[in-house]
Every structure is written in structure tokens, then in C-alpha cells.
C-alpha positions as CSV (number, residue, x, y, z in Angstrom):
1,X,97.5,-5.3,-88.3
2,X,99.9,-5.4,-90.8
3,X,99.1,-7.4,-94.0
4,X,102.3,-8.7,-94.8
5,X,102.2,-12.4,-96.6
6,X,106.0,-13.3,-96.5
7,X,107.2,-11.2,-93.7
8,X,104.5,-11.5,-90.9
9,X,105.5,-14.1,-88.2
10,X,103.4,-17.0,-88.5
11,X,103.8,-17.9,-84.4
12,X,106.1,-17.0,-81.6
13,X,108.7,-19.3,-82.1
14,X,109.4,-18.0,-86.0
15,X,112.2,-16.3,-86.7
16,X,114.3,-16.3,-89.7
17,X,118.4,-16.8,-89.4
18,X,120.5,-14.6,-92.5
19,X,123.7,-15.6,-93.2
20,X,126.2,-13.3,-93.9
21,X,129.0,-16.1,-93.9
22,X,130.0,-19.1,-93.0
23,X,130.4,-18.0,-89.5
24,X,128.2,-14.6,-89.3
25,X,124.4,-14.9,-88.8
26,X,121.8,-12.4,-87.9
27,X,119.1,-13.7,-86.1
28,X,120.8,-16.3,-83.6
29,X,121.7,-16.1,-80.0
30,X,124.9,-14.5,-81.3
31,X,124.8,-10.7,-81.9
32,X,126.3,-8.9,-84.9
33,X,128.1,-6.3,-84.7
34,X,128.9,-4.3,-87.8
35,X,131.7,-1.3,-87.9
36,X,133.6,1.1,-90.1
37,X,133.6,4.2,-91.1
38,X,130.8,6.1,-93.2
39,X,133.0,6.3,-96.6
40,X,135.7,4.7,-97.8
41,X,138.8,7.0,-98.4
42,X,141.5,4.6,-98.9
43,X,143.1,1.3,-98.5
44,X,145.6,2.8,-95.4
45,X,142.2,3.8,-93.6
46,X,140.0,0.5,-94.3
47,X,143.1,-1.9,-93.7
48,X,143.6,0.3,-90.1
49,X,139.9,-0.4,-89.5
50,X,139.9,-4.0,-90.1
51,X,143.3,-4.5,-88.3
52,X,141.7,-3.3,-85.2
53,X,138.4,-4.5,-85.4
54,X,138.4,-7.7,-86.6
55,X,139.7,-8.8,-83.2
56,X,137.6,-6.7,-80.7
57,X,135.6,-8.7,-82.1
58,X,133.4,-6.9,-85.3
59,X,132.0,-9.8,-87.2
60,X,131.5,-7.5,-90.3
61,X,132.9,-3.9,-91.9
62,X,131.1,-1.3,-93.1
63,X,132.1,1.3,-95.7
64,X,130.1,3.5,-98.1
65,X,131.7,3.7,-101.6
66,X,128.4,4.7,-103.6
67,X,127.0,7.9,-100.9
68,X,123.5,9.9,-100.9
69,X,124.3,13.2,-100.0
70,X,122.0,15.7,-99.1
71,X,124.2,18.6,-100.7
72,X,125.0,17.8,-104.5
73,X,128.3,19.5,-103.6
74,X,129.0,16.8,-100.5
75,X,131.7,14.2,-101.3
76,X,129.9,11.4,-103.1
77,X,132.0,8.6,-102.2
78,X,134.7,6.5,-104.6
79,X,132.7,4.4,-106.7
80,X,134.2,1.3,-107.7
81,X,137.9,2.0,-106.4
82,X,136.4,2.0,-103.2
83,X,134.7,-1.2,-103.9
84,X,137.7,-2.8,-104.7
85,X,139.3,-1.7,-101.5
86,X,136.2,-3.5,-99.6
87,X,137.0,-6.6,-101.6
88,X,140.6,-6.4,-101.3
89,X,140.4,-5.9,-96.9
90,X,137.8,-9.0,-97.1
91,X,140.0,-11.2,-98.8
92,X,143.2,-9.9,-96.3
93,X,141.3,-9.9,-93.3
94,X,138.3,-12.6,-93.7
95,X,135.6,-10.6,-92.5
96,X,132.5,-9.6,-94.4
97,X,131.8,-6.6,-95.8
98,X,128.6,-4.6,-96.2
99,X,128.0,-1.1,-98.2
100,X,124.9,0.8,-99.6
101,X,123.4,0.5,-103.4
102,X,121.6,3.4,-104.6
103,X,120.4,2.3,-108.2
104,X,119.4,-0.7,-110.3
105,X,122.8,-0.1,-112.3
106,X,124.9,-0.7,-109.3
107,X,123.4,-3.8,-107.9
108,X,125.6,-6.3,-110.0
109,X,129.0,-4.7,-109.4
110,X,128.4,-4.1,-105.7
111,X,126.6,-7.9,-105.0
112,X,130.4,-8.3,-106.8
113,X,132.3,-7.5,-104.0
114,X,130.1,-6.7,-101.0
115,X,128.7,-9.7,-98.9
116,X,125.4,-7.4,-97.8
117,X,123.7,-5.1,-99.8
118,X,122.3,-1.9,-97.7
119,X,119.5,-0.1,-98.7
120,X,119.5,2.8,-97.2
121,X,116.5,5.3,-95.4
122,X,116.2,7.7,-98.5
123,X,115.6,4.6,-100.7
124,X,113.2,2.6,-98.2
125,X,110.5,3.0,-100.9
126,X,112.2,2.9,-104.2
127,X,110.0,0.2,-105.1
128,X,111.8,-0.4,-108.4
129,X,115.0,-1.1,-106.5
130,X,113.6,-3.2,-103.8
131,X,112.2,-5.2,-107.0
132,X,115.5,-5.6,-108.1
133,X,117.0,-6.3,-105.1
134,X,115.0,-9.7,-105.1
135,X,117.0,-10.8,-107.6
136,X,120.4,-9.7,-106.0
137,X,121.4,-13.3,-105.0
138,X,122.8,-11.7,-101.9
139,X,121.6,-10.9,-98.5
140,X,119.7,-7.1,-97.8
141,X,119.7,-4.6,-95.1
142,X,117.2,-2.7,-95.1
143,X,117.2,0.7,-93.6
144,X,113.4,2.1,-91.9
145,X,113.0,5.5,-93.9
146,X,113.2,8.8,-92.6
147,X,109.5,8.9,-91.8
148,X,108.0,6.0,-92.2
149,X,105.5,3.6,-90.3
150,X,106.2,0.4,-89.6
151,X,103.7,-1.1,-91.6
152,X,105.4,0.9,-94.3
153,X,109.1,-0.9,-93.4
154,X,107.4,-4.1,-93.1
155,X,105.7,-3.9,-96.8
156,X,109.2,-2.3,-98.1
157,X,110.9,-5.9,-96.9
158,X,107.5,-7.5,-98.5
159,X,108.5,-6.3,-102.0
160,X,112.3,-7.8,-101.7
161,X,111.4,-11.1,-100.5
162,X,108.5,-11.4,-103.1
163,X,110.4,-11.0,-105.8
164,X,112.5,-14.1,-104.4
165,X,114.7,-12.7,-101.8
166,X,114.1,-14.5,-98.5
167,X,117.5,-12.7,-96.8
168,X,116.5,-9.6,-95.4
169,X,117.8,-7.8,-91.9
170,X,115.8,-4.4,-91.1
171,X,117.4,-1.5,-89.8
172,X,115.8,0.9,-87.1
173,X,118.0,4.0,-87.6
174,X,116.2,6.9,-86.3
175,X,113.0,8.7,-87.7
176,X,112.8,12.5,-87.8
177,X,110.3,14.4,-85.1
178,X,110.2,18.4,-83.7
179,X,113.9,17.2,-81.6
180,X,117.1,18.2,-83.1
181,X,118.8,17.8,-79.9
182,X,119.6,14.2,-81.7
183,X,120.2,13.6,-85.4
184,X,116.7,11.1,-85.2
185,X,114.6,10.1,-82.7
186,X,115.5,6.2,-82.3
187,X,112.5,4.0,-81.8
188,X,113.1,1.3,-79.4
189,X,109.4,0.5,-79.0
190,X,109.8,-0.1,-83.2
191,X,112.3,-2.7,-82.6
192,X,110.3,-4.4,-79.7
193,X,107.3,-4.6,-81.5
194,X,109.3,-5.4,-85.2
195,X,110.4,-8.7,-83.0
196,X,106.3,-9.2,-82.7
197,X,105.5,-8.0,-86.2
198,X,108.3,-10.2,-88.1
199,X,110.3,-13.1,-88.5
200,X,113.2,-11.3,-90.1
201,X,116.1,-9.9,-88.2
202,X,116.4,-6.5,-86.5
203,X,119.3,-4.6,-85.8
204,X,119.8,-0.9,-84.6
205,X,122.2,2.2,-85.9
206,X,122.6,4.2,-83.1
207,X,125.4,6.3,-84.7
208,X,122.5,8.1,-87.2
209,X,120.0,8.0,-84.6
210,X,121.9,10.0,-82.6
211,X,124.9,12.1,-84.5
212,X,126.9,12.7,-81.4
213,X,129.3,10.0,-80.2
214,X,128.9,10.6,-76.9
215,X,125.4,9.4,-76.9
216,X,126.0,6.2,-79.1
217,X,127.0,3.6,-76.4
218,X,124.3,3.7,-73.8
219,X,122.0,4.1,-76.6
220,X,124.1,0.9,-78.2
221,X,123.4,-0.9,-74.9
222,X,119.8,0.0,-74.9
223,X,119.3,-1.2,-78.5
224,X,120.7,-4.7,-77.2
225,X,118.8,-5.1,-73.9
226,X,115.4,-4.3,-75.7
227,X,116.1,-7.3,-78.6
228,X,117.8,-6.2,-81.3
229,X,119.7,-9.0,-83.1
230,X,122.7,-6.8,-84.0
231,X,124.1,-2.9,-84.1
232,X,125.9,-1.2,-87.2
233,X,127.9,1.2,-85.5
234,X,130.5,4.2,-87.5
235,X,134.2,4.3,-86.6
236,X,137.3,5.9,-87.8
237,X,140.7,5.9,-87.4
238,X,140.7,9.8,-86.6
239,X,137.1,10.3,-86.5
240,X,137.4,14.6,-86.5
241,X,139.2,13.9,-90.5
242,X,136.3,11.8,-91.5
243,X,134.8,13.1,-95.0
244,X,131.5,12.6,-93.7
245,X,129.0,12.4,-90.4
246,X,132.5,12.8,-88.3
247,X,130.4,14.4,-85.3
248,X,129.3,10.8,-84.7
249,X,131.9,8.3,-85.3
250,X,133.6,6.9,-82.8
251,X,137.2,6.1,-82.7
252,X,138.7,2.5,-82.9
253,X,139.7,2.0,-79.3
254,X,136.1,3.6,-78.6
255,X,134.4,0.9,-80.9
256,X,136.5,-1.6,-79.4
257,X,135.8,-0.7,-75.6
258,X,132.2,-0.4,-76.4
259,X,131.9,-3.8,-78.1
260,X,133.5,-5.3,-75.1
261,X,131.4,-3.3,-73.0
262,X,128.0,-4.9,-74.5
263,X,128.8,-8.8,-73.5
264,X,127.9,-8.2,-70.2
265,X,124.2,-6.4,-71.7
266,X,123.8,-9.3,-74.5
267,X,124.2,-12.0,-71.7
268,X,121.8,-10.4,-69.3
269,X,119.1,-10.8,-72.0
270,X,119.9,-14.7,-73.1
271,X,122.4,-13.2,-76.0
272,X,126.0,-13.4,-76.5
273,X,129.0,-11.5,-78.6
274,X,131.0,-14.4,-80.4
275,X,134.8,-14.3,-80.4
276,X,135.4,-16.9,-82.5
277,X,134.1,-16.6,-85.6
278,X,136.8,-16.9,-87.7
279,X,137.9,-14.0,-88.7
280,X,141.4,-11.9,-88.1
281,X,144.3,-11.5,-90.4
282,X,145.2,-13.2,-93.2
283,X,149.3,-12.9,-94.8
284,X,147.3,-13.0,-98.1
285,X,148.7,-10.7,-100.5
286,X,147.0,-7.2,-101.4
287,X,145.2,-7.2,-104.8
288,X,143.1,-3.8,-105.4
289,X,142.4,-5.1,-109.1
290,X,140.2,-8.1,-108.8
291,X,136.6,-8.0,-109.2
């Protein structure tokens, strides 16, 4: 039994809706689907993304700018200019955009010009973060950590929403076991029994749970037809030039088929893949500058 005050469902029938925007929502009947590549490396790649997803349709990018590396050496991502890039395709394209904050000191510029803060596994327990991150003012996705129990995830969403954050989406990403035929071991029976546990949203990675993009769509599928409220899923436009985890990304016409691929799963299990959400291209002109 897990002894979680805020983030225990009170009955069945409890479940909490996050907004991302005006026409994005985790929680609902609609699913949302999340893509983009691990790091942004430049406006040509982000706008190339978001030119071809926005349509399939992707109700939200993702793009690391701030990146924990295992390897101090490992390319750490671009900081604020990549920030700036996210804000800049959001504003072109109308889409939302969601990327990872490591530290306290980052919260205010990335809540700046991300939509979604992500928390990522190595900091599921940074307790001083998750703290912080219940003042953000902006919604939370919260990644399960490498290892850790679910009572554990569970308590790491308590401390955000006790310290007055009531928008947080959990992540099931993988955890680590004797395999390394996958990346993680993806835990399926987690997001089943996280529907039980909680009333907050739960979506799936299958790109880090696995690491090979072969494997990422029928796991994708899977992760649907067992419950989960959404997928965050890594593309690129030439996936074998990605500056990071390129074994799994998929390509863009491989994110698009696969999205397309998942109505038919979503609407087996009561769920649906919105298509009009608002979002596509905007002639609004490119500004790399603004906050």
C-alpha cells in the first residue's frame, strides 16, 4: 500500500486531466503523443521535425537542450541557444514543447520557453529539485528512475504536488535488470497497476526502454493497449547523425507511419489519436532572440 496523500486515487473513477495547452491534455480519452529528437542541434533540424510532425499528428516536441550524460566528455547539449530554438519552432509551428531540467538554477529559464518541464530518471529523487519544481508554475513529467519501486515514483510525484504542483504526468521508461539485450527492461505491469495506484497521468518511453528502433513500435503499441495515456517517442531527421542515443531513434516517416499505425490500437481499447488539435504551420516570422 502506498501512502501517498495527494497522489493516491481516492476511487475508480479519479483521474486527473494535465493540460499542456489549449488543445493538448494528458489524461483524456485522447492520447498524446510526444516526438523529437534526443538533443537539439539546430534550428534546420528542429524546424524539419516539426514540419513533419505536427501533421502526422504529434500533439507536442521534444528536444533536450540541458543533457545528463553519463560520459563527462559526451556532448552536453546547447544550453539556452537551444532553448530559444524550442521557443522559436513553438511559436512557428503552434505545438508545445517539452525538454528536461537538471538543476534548481535552470527551472526559471526553461519554465521560460518550455511548456512541460521533464524530470528525468537520474533525477527521480533529487528531492531538492522536485521541491522546487512545485513552484515551477508549469506542468511536470516525471521520469520512474533507473531502479526504483513504485512506491518510490509515486512519493517522488508526492513531493512536487506538495509543494503546490498539482500538474504532474509519470513516465515509465525502462528500469535496469541482468538483460542487456534491451537498453531497460519496460514495465508494463508498472503502468497497469500506476492506473490503480494514481490519479495522475501515465505515459510510456519505449525508445529508452528499448535502445533499438526496431523494437520501439510494437512495444509503442503495447504500451497503448495496456492503458497508458500517452507515448514520448525519439526521432530525427537522419537518425544514424544524431549526437546522441542514435541506435534508437526513429526516422520521421518512421514516427509518422507508427503514429498512424496506433489509431487502430488506441480505438480498440476506448482511446483515440486526435487530428485536430490545432496545431500545424504558422507564416509567423523566425525570432531565435526572444525569451
Amino acid at each position: 500500500m502506498i501512502s501517498a496523500k495527494l497522489a493516491s486515487k481516492s476511487d475508480t473513477d479519479h483521474q486527473t486531466i494535465v493540460k499542456l495547452s489549449d488543445k493538448v491534455a494528458f489524461g483524456s480519452k485522447e492520447l498524446v503523443i510526444i516526438g523529437g529528437p534526443c538533443t537539439v542541434e539546430s534550428w534546420e533540424q528542429m524546424e524539419t521535425v516539426a514540419q513533419n510532425l505536427s501533421a502526422a499528428p504529434v500533439q507536442a516536441l521534444r528536444g533536450g537542450v540541458f543533457k545528463p550524460r553519463t560520459s563527462p566528455y559526451a556532448f552536453q547539449g546547447m544550453g539556452e541557444e537551444g532553448l530559444k530554438i524550442l521557443a522559436g519552432v513553438r511559436s512557428r509551428y503552434n505545438i508545445p514543447v517539452i525538454t528536461e531540467v537538471m538543476s534548481i538554477s535552470q527551472i526559471e529559464v526553461v519554465a521560460a520557453h518550455a511548456d512541460m518541464l521533464q524530470i528525468g530518471s537520474r533525477n527521480m529523487q533529487n528531492f531538492d529539485l522536485l521541491k522546487a519544481l512545485g513552484q515551477a508554475g508549469k506542468p511536470i513529467l516525471l521520469k520512474r528512475g533507473l531502479a526504483a519501486t513504485l512506491e518510490e515514483f509515486v512519493m517522488a510525484a508526492e513531493y512536487i504536488l506538495s509543494h503546490g504542483n498539482p500538474d504532474v504526468v509519470l513516465c515509465e521508461r525502462g528500469i535496469r535488470s541482468f538483460d542487456n539485450y534491451t537498453r531497460n527492461v519496460l514495465d508494463l505491469g508498472a503502468v497497469a497497476a500506476l492506473k490503480q495506484i494514481t490519479h495522475l497521468p501515465v505515459i510510456v518511453d519505449p525508445s529508452h526502454a528499448v535502445g533499438k528502433r526496431e523494437l520501439v513500435a510494437p512495444v509503442a503499441k503495447a504500451a497503448v493497449a495496456c492503458g497508458a495515456d500517452g507515448l514520448i517517442i525519439e526521432c530525427h531527421p537522419e537518425p544514424e547523425k544524431s549526437v546522441s542515443d542514435a541506435r534508437q531513434a526513429l526516422s520521421l516517416e518512421e514516427m509518422v507511419n507508427l503514429v498512424h499505425s496506433l489509431k487502430s490500437v488506441a480505438a480498440a481499447v476506448g482511446r483515440s489519436i486526435s487530428e485536430e488539435l490545432g496545431v500545424g504551420f504558422k507564416p509567423a516570422p523566425i525570432c531565435l532572440s526572444a525569451a
